[in-house]
VEXMI-604639 format. One record per residue: residue in one letter; x, y, z of N, C-alpha, C in turn; residue number from 1. Coordinates in pm, whole numbers, plus 50000, padded with zeros to 5 digits. Example, Ala and Ser with C-alpha at 12.3 -4.5 7.8 and 13.67 -1.06 7.14 Angstrom:
% residues 2
REC   code     nc1     nc2     nc3    cac1    cac2    cac3     cc1     cc2     cc3   pos
REC      A   51319   49431   50780   51230   49550   50780   51320   49670   50780     1
REC      S   51285   49775   50708   51367   49894   50714   51290   50003   50787     2
% end
This chain:
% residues 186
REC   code     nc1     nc2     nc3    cac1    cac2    cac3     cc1     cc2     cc3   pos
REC      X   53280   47241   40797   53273   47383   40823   53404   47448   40779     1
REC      X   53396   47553   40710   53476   47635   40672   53649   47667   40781     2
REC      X   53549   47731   40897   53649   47800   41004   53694   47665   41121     3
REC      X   53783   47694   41141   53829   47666   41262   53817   47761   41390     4
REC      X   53682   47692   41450   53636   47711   41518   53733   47816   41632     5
REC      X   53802   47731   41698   53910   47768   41791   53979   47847   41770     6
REC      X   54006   47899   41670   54126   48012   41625   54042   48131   41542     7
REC      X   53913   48139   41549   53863   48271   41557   53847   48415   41635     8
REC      X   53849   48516   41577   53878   48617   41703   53755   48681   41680     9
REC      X   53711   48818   41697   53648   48866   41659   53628   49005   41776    10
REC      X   53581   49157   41726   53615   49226   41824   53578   49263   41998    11
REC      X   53582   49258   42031   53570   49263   42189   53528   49119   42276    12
REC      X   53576   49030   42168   53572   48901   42257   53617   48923   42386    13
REC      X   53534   48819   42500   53581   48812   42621   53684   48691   42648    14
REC      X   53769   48735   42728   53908   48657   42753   53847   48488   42754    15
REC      X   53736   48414   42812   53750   48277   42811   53622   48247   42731    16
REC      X   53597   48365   42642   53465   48337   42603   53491   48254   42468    17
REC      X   53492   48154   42385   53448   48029   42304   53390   48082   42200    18
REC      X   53414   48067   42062   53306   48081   41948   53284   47947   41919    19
REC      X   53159   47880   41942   53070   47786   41897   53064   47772   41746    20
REC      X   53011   47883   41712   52911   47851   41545   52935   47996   41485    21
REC      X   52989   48009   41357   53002   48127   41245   52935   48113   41137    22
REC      X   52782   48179   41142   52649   48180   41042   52715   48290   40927    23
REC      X   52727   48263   40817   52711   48327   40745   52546   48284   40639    24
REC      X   52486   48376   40536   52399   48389   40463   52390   48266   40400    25
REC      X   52291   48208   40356   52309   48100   40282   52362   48118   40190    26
REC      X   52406   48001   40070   52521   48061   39961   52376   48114   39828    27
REC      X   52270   48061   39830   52120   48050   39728   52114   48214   39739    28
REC      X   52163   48282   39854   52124   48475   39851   52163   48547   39763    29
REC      X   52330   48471   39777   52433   48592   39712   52400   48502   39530    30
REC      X   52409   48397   39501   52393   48390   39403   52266   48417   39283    31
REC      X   52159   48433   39396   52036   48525   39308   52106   48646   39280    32
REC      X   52125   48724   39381   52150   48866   39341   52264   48863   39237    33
REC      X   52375   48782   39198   52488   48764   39110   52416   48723   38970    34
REC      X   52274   48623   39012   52231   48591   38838   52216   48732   38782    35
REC      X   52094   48792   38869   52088   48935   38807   52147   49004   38736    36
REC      X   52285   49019   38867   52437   49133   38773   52484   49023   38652    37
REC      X   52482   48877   38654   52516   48803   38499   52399   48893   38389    38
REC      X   52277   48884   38411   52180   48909   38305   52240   49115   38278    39
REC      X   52261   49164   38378   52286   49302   38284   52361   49311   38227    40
REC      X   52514   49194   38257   52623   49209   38213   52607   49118   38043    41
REC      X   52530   49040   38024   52482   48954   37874   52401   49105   37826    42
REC      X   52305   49153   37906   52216   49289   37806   52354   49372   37749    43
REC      X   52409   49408   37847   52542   49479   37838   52627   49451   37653    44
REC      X   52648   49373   37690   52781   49296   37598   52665   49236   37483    45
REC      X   52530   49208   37473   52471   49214   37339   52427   49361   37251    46
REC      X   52371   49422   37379   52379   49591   37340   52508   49650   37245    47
REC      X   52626   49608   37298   52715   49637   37203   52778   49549   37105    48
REC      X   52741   49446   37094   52717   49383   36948   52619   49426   36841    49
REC      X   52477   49438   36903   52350   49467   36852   52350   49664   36801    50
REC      X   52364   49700   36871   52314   49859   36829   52426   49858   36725    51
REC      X   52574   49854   36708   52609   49898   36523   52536   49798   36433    52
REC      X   52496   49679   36473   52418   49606   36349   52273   49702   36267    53
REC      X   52213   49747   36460   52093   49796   36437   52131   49951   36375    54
REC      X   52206   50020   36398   52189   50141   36385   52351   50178   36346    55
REC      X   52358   50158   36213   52472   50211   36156   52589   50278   36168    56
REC      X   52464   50373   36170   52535   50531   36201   52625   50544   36325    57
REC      X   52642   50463   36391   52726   50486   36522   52855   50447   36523    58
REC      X   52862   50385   36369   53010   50387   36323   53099   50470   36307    59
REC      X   53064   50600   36269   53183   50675   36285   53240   50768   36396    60
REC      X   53311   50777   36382   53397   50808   36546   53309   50843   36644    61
REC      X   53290   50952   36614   53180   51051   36755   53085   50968   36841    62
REC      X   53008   50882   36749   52899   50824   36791   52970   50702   36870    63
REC      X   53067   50648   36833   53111   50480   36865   53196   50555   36997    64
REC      X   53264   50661   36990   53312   50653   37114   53207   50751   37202    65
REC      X   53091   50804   37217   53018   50825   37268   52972   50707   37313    66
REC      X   52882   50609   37239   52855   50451   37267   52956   50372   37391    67
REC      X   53088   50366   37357   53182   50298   37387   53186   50361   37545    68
REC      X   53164   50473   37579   53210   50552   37638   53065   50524   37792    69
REC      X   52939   50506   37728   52844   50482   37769   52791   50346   37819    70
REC      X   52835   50258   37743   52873   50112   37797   52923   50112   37890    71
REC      X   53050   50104   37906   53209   50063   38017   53129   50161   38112    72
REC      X   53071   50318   38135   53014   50329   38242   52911   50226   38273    73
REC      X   52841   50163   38240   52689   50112   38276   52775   49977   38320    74
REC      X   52869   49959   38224   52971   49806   38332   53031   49820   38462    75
REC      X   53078   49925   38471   53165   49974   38589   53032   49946   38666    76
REC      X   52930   50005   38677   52828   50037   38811   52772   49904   38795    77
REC      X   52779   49800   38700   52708   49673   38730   52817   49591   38817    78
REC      X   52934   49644   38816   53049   49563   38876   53046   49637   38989    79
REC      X   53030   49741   38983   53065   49807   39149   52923   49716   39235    80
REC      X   52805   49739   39171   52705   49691   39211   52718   49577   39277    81
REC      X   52793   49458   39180   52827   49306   39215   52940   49280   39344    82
REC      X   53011   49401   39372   53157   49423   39433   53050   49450   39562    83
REC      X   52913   49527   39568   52870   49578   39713   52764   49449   39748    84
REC      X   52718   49383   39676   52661   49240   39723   52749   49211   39792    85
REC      X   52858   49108   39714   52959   48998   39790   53002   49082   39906    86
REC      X   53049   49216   39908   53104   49270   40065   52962   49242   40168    87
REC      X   52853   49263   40109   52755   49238   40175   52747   49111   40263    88
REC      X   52746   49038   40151   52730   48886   40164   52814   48829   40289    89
REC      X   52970   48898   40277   53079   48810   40346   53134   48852   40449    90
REC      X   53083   49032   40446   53077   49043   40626   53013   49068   40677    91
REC      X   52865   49039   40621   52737   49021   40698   52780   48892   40806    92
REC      X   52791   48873   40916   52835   48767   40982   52695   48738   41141    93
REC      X   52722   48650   41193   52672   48568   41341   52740   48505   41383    94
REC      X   52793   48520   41503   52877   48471   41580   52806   48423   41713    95
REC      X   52804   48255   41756   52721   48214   41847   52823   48147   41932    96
REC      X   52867   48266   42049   52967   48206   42146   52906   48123   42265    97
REC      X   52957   48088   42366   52928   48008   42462   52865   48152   42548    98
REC      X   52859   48236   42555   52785   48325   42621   52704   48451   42558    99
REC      X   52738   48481   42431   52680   48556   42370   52589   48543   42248   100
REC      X   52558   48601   42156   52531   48633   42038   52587   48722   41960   101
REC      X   52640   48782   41864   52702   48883   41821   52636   48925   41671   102
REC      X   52642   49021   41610   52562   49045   41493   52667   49145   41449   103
REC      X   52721   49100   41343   52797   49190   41265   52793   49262   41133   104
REC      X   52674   49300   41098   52637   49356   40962   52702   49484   40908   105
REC      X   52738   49452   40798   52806   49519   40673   52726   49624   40583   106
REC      X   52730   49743   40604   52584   49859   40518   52679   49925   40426   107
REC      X   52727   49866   40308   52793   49931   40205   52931   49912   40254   108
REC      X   53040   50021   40213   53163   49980   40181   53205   50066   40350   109
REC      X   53139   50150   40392   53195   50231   40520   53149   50231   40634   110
REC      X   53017   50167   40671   52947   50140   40792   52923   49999   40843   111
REC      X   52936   50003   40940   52964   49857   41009   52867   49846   41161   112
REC      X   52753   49777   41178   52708   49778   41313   52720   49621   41357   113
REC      X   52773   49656   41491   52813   49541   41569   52702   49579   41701   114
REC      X   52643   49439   41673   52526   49428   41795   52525   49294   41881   115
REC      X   52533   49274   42008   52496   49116   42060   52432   49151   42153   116
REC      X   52370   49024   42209   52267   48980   42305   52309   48840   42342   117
REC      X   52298   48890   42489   52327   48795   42615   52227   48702   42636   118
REC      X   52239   48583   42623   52144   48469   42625   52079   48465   42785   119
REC      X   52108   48532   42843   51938   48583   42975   51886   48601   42921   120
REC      X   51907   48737   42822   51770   48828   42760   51719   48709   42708   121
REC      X   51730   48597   42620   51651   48560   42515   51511   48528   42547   122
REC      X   51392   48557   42520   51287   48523   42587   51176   48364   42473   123
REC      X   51249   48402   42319   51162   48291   42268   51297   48328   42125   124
REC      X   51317   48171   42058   51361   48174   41872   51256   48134   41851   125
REC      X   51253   48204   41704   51135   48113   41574   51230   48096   41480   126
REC      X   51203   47985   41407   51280   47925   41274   51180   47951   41150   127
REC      X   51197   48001   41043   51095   48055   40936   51155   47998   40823   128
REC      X   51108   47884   40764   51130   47856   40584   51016   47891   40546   129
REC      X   51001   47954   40418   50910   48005   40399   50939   47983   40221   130
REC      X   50872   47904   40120   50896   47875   39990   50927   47731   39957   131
REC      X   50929   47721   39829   50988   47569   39789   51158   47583   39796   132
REC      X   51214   47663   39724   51353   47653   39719   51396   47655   39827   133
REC      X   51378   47742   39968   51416   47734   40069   51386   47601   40145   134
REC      X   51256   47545   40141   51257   47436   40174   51355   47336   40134   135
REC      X   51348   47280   40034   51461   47215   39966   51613   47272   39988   136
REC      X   51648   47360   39955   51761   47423   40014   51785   47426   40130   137
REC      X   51686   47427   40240   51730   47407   40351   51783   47528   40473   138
REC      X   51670   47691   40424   51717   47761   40478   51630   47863   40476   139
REC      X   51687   47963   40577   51539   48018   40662   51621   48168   40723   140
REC      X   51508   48229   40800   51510   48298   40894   51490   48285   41025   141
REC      X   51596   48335   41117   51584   48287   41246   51525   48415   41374   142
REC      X   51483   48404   41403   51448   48580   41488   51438   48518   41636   143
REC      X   51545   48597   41728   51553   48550   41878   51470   48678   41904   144
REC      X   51353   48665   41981   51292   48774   42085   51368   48767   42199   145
REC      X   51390   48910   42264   51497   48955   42344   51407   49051   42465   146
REC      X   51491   49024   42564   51439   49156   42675   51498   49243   42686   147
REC      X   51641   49309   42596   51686   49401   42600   51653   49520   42512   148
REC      X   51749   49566   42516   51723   49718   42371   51700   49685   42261   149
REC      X   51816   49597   42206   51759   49530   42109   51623   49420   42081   150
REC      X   51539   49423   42047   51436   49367   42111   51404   49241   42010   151
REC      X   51479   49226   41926   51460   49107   41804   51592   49113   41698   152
REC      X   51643   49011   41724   51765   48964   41614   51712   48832   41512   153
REC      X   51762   48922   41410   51721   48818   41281   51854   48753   41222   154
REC      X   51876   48605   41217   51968   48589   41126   51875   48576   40967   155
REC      X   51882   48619   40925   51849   48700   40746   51897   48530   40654   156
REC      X   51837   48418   40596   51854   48375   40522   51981   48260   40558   157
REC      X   51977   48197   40623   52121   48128   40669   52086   47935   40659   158
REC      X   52155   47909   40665   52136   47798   40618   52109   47696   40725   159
REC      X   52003   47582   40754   52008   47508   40873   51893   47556   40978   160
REC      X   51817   47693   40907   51752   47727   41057   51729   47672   41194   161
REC      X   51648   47520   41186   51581   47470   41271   51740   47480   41325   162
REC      X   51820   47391   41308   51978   47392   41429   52031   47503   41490   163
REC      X   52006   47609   41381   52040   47744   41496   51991   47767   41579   164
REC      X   51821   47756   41570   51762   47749   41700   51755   47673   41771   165
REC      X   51709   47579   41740   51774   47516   41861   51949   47498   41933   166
REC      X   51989   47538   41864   52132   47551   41960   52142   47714   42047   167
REC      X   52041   47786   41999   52029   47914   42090   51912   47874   42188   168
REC      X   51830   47806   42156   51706   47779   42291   51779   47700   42376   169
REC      X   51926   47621   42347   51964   47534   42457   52093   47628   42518   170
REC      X   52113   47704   42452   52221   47791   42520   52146   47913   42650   171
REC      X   52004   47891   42580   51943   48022   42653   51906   47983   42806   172
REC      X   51850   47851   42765   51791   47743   42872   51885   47724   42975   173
REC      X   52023   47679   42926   52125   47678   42989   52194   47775   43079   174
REC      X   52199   47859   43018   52198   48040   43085   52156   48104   43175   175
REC      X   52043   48043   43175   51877   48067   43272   51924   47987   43389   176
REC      X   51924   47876   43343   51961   47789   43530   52073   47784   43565   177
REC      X   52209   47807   43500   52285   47813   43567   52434   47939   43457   178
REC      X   52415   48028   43467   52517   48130   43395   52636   48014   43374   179
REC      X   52710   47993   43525   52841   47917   43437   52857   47772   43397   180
REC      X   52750   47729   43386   52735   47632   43268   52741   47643   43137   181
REC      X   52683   47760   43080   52664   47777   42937   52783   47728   42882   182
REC      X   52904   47745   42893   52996   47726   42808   53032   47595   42823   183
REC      X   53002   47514   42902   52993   47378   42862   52912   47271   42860   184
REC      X   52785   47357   42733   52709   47277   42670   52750   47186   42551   185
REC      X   52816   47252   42490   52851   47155   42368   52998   47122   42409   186
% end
């Protein structure tokens, strides 16, 4: 695992409260959406090999720096494009403490919603692979049904499903019969 566990913070942690497990997206998400931005960025960069072969006339000044000018925009927004995935990707986060849940999703470059749920509420997880690659890959969707406001948390594509849930059905279970146990399940 990436983090060290123990020396994570995160905002409004409670003073003896434990981070267990830090879900991020599986890595198979962000790199579909990156083949994509590769393929506009090859259309990109043959487009401007190809159109003076194809079309002459765009050799002299006006036209080539009109061209030139029209490219590098259509690059910029395939890069800004690629720049709002990965922010996507890397602070889209789940945080599975010894008493909570936390949901930290990332909506572009300026909005940020921070959501958790208290393992009372949890009332049922489902684990969802759904495909061949995911099968093989090894990754899914997780959705805890809840008795609170929030009434369903999805972890979105993460890697391991079946273990997340079950490490939230035993935290929940745990929770249920005795609150200050939870934190020393694992």
């Amino acid at each position: 695992m990436p983090y060290a566990i123990s020396e994570c913070r995160f905002p409004d942690q409670h003073k003896n409260e434990e981070v267990l497990h830090i879900i991020h997206r599986h890595w198979f998400n962000i790199l579909s959406h990156f083949f994509i931005i590769l393929i506009f960025s090859f259309l990109l960069i043959a487009s401007l090999l190809a159109f003076p072969i194809l079309f002459p006339e765009m050799l002299n000044a006006t036209n080539a720096r009109l061209f030139l000018f029209v490219e590098n925009t259509f690059f910029i927004f395939v890069w800004l494009f690629g720049f709002l995935i990965w922010i996507d990707y890397y602070f889209d986060v789940w945080i599975i403490t010894n008493e909570r849940i936390v949901n930290i999703e990332q909506k572009g470059l300026f909005v940020r919603h921070i959501s958790e749920l208290n393992f009372l509420n949890v009332q049922d997880v489902t684990a969802t692979v759904e495909g061949l690659l995911p099968t093989v890959l090894n990754y899914g969707d997780v959705s805890v049904q809840t008795a609170g406001a929030e009434n369903r948390f999805l972890f979105r594509q993460v890697s391991d499903p079946y273990q997340i849930k079950d490490l939230v059905m035993k935290l929940a279970q745990n929770a249920n019969q005795d609150p200050r146990k939870s934190s020393n399940l694992l």
